[in-house]
C-alpha positions in Angstrom: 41.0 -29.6 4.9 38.7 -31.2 2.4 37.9 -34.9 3.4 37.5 -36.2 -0.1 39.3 -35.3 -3.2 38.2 -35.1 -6.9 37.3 -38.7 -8.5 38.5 -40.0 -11.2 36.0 -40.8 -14.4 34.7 -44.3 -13.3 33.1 -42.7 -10.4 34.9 -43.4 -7.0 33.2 -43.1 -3.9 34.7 -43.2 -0.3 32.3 -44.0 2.2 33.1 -43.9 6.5 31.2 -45.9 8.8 31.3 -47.0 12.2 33.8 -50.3 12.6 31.1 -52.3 13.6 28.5 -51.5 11.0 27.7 -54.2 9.0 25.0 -52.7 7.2 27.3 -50.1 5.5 29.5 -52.7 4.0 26.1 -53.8 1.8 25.4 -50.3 0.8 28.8 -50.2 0.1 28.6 -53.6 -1.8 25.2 -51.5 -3.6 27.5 -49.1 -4.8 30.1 -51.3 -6.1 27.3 -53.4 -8.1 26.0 -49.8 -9.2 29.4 -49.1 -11.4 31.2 -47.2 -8.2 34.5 -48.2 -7.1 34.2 -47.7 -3.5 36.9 -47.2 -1.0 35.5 -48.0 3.3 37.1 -46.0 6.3 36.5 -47.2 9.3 36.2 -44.5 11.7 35.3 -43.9 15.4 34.6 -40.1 13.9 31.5 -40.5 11.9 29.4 -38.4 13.8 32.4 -34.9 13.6 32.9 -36.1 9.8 29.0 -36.3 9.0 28.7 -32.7 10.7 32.2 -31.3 8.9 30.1 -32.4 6.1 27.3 -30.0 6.9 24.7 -32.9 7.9 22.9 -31.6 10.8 23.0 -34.6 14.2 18.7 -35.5 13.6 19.6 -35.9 9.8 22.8 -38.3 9.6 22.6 -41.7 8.3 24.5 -44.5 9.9 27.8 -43.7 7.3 28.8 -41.0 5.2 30.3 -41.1 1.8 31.7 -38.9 -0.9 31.8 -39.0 -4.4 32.5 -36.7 -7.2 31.9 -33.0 -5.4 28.4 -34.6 -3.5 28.2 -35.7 0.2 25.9 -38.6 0.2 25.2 -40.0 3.7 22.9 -43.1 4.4 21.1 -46.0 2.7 20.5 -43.2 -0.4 18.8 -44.9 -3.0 21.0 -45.4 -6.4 18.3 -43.5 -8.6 18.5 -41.1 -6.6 22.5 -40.7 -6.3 22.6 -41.5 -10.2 19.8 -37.7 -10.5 22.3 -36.2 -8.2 25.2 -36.6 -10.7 23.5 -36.1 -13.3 21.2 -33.1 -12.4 24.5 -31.4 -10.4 22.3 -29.3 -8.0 24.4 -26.2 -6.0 23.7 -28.5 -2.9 26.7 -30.4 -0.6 24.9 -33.1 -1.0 21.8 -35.8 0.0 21.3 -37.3 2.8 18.9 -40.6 4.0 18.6 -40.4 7.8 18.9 -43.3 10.1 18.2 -47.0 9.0 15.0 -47.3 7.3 14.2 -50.4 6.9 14.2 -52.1 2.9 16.9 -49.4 2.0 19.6 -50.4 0.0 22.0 -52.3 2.2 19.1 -52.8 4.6 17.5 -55.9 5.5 13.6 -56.1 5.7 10.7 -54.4 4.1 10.0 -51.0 3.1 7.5 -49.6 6.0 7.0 -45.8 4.3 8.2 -43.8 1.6 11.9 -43.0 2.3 12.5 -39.1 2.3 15.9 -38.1 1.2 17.0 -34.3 1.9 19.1 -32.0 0.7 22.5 -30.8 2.7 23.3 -27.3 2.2 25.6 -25.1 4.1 24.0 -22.8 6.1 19.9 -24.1 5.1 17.7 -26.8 6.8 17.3 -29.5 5.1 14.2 -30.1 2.5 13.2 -32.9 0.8 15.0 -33.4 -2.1 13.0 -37.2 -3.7 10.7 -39.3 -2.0 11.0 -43.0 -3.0 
């Protein structure tokens, strides 16, 4: 069973997240301000839907969305989601592990480059942007 379905044109993301994640709301509230319509689910599951996803466990970010036929999971950068779309790789998706701090929907300063990946079925992750 596929866990998200086909958006519509004015690019509707669903995004799952822990209950008690606060940060994921303001990435969600980042994607709304980006043009997204964004639907949040809850979900005690993240980790098995993250995995379904073909995320490996040391590459997850703290929720995973999905929008048009692209799993994005993490603090992903809106450049970065907007190449995505636009460059339509053969890849599931992209993925920004953990929390970095000064991410979008993260408080704080940037401390390093963040180093988003690629998620492919059946391939290790490589770096797909740094930013």
């Amino acid at each position: 069973m596929s866990l998200h379905a086909a958006p519509a044109s004015a690019q509707e993301a669903t995004l799952y997240k822990n209950p008690q994640c606060g940060c994921c709301e303001s990435y969600a509230d980042y994607l709304r301000e980006n043009g997204f319509t964004v639907e949040v689910k809850p979900t005690h599951d993240l980790a098995q839907i993250s995995r379904d996803a073909g995320i490996p466990d040391d590459f997850q970010g703290c929720h995973t969305g999905f929008l048009d036929d692209y799993v994005i999971s993490g603090h992903v950068p809106i450049d970065v989601v907007n190449r995505l779309l636009e460059e339509r790789p053969e890849i599931a998706g992209v993925t920004l592990p953990g929390m970095p701090l000064g991410s979008p929907g993260m408080g704080g300063a940037k401390q390093e480059p963040f180093k988003i990946y690629t998620v492919e079925e059946g391939v290790s992750p490589t770096v797909y942007s740094v930013e």
